[in-house]
Structure formats: structure tokens, C-alpha cells
N, C-alpha and C positions, 0 to 999 in steps of 0.2 A: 636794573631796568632802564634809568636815561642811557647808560653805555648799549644797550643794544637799538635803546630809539635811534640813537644818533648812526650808528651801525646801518641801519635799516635806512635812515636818508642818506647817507652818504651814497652807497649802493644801490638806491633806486630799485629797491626790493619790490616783487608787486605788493598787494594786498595778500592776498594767499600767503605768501610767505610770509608777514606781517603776523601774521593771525597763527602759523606757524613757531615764530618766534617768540610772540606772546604767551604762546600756550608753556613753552619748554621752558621760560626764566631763564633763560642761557646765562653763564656767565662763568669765567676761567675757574675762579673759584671753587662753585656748586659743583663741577667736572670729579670734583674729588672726594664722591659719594663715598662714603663706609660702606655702604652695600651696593655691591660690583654689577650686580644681578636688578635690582631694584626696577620697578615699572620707569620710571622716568630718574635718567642718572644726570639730569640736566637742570632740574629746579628744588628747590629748597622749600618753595612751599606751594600747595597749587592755588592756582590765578584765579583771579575775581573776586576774593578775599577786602570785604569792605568792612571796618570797624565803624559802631553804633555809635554816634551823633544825636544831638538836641534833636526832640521829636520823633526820635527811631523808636521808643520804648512803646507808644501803645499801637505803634503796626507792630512791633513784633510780639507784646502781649495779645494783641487780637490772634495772629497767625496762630501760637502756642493753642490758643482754646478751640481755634476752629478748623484750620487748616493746616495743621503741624505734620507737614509730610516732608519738608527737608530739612538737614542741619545747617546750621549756618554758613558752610561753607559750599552748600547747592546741593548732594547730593542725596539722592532719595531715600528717604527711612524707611526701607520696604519692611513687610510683616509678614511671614510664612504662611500661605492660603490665601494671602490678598489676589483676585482676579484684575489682571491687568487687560484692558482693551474688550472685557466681556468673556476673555477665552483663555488665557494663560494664567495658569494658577502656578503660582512661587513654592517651590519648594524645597528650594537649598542655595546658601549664596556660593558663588564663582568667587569674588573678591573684589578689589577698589584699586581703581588708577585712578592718576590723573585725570583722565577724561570723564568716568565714568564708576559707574556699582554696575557688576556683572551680576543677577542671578541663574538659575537656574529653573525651569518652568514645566509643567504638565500644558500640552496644548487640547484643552476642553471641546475643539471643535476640529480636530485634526481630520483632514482627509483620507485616502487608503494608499496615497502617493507621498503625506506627509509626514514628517517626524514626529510621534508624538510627544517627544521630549526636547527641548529649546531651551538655548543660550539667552538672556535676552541683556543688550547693554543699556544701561540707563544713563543719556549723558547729563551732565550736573546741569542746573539751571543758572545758565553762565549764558551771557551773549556769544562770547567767543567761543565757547564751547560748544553750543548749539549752530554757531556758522561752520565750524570744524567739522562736527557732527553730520552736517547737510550735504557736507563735501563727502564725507566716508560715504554717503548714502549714494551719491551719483557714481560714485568710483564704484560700489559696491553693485549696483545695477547694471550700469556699462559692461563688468566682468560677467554676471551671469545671466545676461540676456545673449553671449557670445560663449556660453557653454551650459543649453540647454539639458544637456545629458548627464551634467556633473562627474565631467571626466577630467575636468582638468587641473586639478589638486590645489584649487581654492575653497577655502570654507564655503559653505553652500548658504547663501543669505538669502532669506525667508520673505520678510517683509518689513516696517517699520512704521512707529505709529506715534501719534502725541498721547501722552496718558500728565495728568495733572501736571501741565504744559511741564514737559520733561521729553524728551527726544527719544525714544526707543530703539534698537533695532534688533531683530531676531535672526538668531544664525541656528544651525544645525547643532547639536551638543555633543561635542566630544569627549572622550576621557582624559587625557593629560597632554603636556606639551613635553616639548624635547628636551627641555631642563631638567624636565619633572622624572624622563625616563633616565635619563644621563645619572641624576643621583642616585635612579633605583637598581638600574641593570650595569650601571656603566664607568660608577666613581674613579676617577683616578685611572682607569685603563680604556677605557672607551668600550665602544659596542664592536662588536665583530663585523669584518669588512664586508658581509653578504648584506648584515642589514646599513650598514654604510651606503652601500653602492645601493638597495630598493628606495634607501630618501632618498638618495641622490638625484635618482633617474626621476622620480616624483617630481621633487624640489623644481628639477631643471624643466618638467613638463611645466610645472605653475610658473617659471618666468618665459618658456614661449607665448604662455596665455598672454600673461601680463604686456609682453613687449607687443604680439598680435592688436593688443588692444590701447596700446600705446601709454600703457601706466608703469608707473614706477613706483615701485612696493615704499622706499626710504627707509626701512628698518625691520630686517633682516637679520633675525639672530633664533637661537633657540626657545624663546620663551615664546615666538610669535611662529611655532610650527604643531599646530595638533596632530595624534596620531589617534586612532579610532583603537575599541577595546582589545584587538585581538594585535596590535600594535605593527600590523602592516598595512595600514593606508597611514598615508600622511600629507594634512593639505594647510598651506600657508595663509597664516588670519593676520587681522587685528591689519587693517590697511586706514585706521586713523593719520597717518605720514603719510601718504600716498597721493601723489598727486601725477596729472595727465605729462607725457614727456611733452621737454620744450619750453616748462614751466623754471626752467633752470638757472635762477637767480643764486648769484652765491652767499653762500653762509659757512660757515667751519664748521658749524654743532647738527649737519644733517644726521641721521643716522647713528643708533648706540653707538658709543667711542670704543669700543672694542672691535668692531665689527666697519669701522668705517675707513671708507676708500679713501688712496693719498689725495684722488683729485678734489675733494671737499675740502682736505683743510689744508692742500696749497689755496684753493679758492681758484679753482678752473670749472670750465663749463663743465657739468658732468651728466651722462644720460644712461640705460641700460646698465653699460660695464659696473655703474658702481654697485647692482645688486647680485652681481656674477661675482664681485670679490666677497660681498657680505656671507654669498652661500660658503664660497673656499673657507672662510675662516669657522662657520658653520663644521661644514664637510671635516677638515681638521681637529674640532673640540669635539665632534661625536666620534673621531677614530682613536683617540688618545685622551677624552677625558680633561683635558686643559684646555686655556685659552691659547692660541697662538699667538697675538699682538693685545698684553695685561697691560699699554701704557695709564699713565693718571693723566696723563695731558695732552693733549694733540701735537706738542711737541714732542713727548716721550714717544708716541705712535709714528712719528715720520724717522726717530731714531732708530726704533723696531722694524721696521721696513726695510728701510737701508741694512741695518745687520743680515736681514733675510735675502734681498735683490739687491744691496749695492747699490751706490748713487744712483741720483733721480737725472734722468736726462736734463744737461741747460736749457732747452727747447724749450720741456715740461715747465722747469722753475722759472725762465723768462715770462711764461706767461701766467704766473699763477698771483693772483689776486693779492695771497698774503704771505706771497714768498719769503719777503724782506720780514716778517713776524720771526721766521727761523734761521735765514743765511744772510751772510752780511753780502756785499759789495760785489761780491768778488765769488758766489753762489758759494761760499764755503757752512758747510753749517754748524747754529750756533747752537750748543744743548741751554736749555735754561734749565737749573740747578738753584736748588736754595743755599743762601749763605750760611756757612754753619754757625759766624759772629752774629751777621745782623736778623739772619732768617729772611729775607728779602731775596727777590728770585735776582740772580745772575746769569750772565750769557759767559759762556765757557766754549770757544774752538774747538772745532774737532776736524783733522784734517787729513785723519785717515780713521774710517769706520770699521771693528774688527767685523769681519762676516763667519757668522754661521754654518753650517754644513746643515745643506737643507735635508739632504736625506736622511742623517741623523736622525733629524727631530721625528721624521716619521719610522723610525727605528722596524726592524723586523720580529712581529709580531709572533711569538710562539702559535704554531701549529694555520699559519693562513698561507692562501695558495702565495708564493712568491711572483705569480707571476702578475696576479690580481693586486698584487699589493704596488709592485713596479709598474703598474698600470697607474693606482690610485697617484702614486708618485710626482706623475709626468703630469696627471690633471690637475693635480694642484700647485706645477710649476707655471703650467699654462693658464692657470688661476692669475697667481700670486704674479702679473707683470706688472709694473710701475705704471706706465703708459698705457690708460683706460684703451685707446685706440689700436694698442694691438694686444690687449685680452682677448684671451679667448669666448668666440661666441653664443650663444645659449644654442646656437644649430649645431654648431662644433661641438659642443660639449655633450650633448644628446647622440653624436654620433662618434664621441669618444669612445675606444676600448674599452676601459673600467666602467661606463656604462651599458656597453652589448655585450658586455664579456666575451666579444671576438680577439 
């Protein structure tokens, strides 16, 4: 935690990011979650966590006997049937982040236009987390006051409330996210490239919203994409990272490290593009069932890169904030490697990077159109560039082949 404060004044981060970086516990170390998948692959334990001191005992014996509604780590001890806000009755849990207790809700006073069934997020009784919280709510109104119709494949959010001062927000109730289908329909081989290319085209409608409205999702993978029961709609949630573009102070630990763009963790300005490469790598893991870029470290991730596209332009690396963290002098780059004596990370040259055959990886698919596939191909070359600024655009992309299937 001082290694990131100091991080944070060196870099003249705003506040926002501050609160950002708070929340996530960053640190090189924690990067090297056992579970790959896990809601926050950034912190070791979540934030706000204060151990009892002289005089804590009979506030927290009083709380126990009278008002024992959270654990002591903030988050709310919901009870099956408890009515929340007068109108949402609990009826099954979603699950626990970081941020938040996800239930699931009957709406007791639902209208004939409203869902009767709701998501609701409970975020922990955390300062930081309730300012985090306040932030998702304004991003999350911004978006659907700018798509009254609910067409444009962001989770549809309801309303938000204070309940036993705890921060609420309700969204629409979906049935599962894309991880959740990928293990069911899709392990190890991916889904078929018809329902490939209907996220796709989805996907890429919720980041014209997003950019329309000048947001930036920050973390873009499959666990943060629901699909509805009949498993063709699908619309991108969970905008807890999301902040307005422009906002664009650097840090390396933006965005899941699977799923994250080179410009973050050289440490260059980044905007849009970086949520057009989150979907590629997306688009990728639901066609083939794997990750594309499995590194442990944001080092290992710019090595995986370059295998894929081949060095990074000097331009690029001149101006990246933590260039010199991976290339020496002379932009040559350095892998960091454990010692196998001391176990201590070492910089080890590398001064030519084997590459990849990218088509390979997307290999031809028993019984799919060839031509739809040689399509999917090219959108994920024009994905996958180094240099955010001549990625391909979310207009572009919307009026790609493999999305018109022209």
C-alpha cells in the first residue's frame, strides 16, 4: 500500500484514481492470483479492513445485540425475505466482490414496464467504497438516460437507494455471464462463430454507447458480460472501473491483466482503444475457449504481445511512462524471470522475439463458413495493433465483414 501511495504522488494521479487504486491493493506481487478468473485479481484482501483497539469492544458488543447487519469487514448480512427499501424482497444470493454482496430480488411494487425480478448490489460500508459506489451511479445514469429504449446492450439500471446506510443499486436480472456460458457450452473449444459474431456485433453496439457518452468501461472481460435466458441477448455490466474519458492518468494495474491493453502498462495516455483490444481478447476466448494473452505479470503480457505483433514501435516506447520498468537503454527488451538459485526476479535480454503465426491460433474450425472465419481473422488482426491510435475503430468495427456478414 506505501508503494502505491507513493506511485500515486509521484504521478499526480487525480483523486478518482486514487480511490481506484485504493480499492484494487495493487501490487506486482498480488498480480499472481491462483485463481485467474477471481473477481479482483489485484488485491489480497479487500480494503477498509480496521482491527479492534482499546474501546472497540462495547461499540461492537452494542452493534452484535442491536444492529448486527454487517460483518466486520462491511459487507451486509442479508437474510432471505428481508424487504429492502419497502419493495425488494431477497430471494437468492448473486455472490461477493470486492466492492459489493450481489443479491437477487422480487420487486414488490413493480410496475407493467418493470422487471419484476432484480439484481441488487450492496456496496460494503466503506468510505472508499461508497465514493466508488456514487461514481458507478453517475456513470450508470449518464448511460441510460442516453438510451431510453434499452437498445444498446448495457445492463439496464433501475434505481438506487440507501438501505441501513449501505449503498444499493438495482439493475435488471440476468441469467449468467460469459464465463459462465464458455464452461457450459464451450470448454476448451469455444462457441460457434454465428454466436461469436451476435456478441460481437452486441459487444461493439455497447462500446458505441459507451464512447457516445464519453465512458470508458476499464474492464472488459467475460465475467462482466451477461447474457439473458434464451442466451441471445447480451449486454455489458459491472461499470464499478469506469470512468468518464479524459480521466486518463496512468497506472499499469488498469483493467483485468489478461484482458489489458499495451498502452496501460507501458504507461501511455490511453482512451477508447483500450476497451476495443479488451473486447479482441474477449472475441478470441469465446471462439477457441482459451485465453489469448495467460501472462502472471505485465511483463509477461508485453512479451505475449510482441510474440503476437512483434515489437512495439520506438515512438510508442519513447513515450511510455514505465517503458524503462521492461527495455533497457537502448529499447531493447528485458524479460524478468525468477532466479532458479536465489528465486529473486532477474532481467534477462531478449533481442530477438520468436513470433507466432497468428492464424494458427485461430486454427480452422471443423464444419464453419471459411469465409466467416477469414473474416473473423482480419477483425482480430485489426484488433490486436500495438499502437492504440491505429486500432481499429468501434465505427469500423460495426461496419466490419464478420459483423454484416457481407
Amino acid at each position: 500500500m506505501i508503494a502505491i501511495l507513493r506511485t500515486t504522488r509521484k504521478l499526480k494521479i487525480s483523486r478518482t484514481l486514487q480511490m481506484h487504486l485504493l480499492v484494487r491493493q495493487t501490487s506486482m506481487w498480488s498480480e499472481r492470483s491462483a485463481d485467474m478468473f477471481c473477481d479482483d485479481i489485484f488485491g489480497e484482501s479487500p480494503a477498509g479492513f480496521r482491527k479492534l483497539g482499546k474501546g472497540d469492544g462495547l461499540c461492537i458488543e452494542k452493534n452484535a445485540l442491536h444492529d448486527n447487519w454487517d460483518d466486520p469487514e462491511g459487507y451486509y448480512t442479508h437474510r432471505f425475505g428481508e424487504l429492502l427499501d419497502g419493495r425488494y424482497e431477497i430471494t437468492a444470493a448473486h455472490g461477493k466482490g470486492v466492492f459489493s454482496t450481489v443479491v437477487r430480488a422480487k420487486d414488490l411494487k413493480a410496475g407493467k414496464d418493470d422487471p419484476e425480478v432484480v439484481a441488487i448490489k450492496i456496496i460494503r460500508k466503506n468510505e472508499t467504497m461508497y465514493k466508488a459506489g456514487k461514481q458507478e451511479v453517475s456513470i450508470l445514469e449518464k448511460l441510460a438516460s442516453a438510451d431510453r429504449e434499452d437498445r444498446r446492450h448495457c445492463v439496464r439500471f433501475i434505481s438506487s437507494f440507501m438501505y441501513r446506510n449501505h449503498l444499493c443499486l438495482v439493475f435488471e436480472s440476468l441469467n449468467m455471464n460469459l464465463r459462465e456460458v464458455l464452461k457450459k457450452f464451450g470448454r476448451n473449444i469455444g462457441l460457434k462463430l454465428t454466436a461469436v459474431r451476435a456478441y460481437s456485433k452486441q459487444l461493439f453496439i455497447a462500446l458505441k454507447h459507451l464512447k457516445n457518452c464519453k465512458v470508458l468501461h476499464c474492464d472488459i472481460k467475460p465475467d462482466n458480460m451477461l447474457v439473458n435466458d434464451a442466451k441471445n441477448v447480451l449486454k455489458l455490466c459491472d461499470f464499478g472501473n469506469a470512468m468518464l474519458a479524459g480521466m486518463n492518468e496512468v497506472t499499469p494495474y488498469l483493467v483485468s491483466r489478461f484482458y489489458r491493453a499495451p498502452e496501460i502498462i507501458l504507461g501511455l495516455p490511453y482512451d477508447h482503444p483500450l476497451d476495443i483490444w479488451s473486447v479482441g481478447c474477449c472475441l478470441y476466448e469465446l471462439s477457441t475457449g482459451k485465453v489469448l494473452f495467460p501472462g502472471a505479470t505485465n511483463n509477461d503480457m508485453l512479451r505475449l504481445h510482441m510474440e503476437l505483433k512483434g515489437p512495439f514501435p520506438k515512438k510508442m516506447l519513447r513515450k511510455g511512462a514505465f517503458t524503462m520498468q521492461h527495455f533497457d537503454q537502448d529499447l531493447n527488451f528485458n524479460a524478468i524471470e525468477e532466479d532458479p538459485v536465489t528465486k529473486k526476479p532477474m532481467r534477462k535480454l531478449i533481442l530477438n522475439i520468436k513470433l507466432k503465426d497468428f492464424g494458427s491460433l485461430v486454427s480452422n474450425f471443423p464444419g464453419e463458413d471459411p469465409k466467416m472465419l477469414s473474416n473473423f481473422k482480419d477483425l482480430l488482426e485489426k484488433i490486436f495493433v500495438l499502437d492504440p491510435d491505429k486500432r481499429i475503430t468501434v465505427s469500423q468495427a460495426l461496419s466490419h465483414p464478420f459483423i454484416t456478414g457481407k
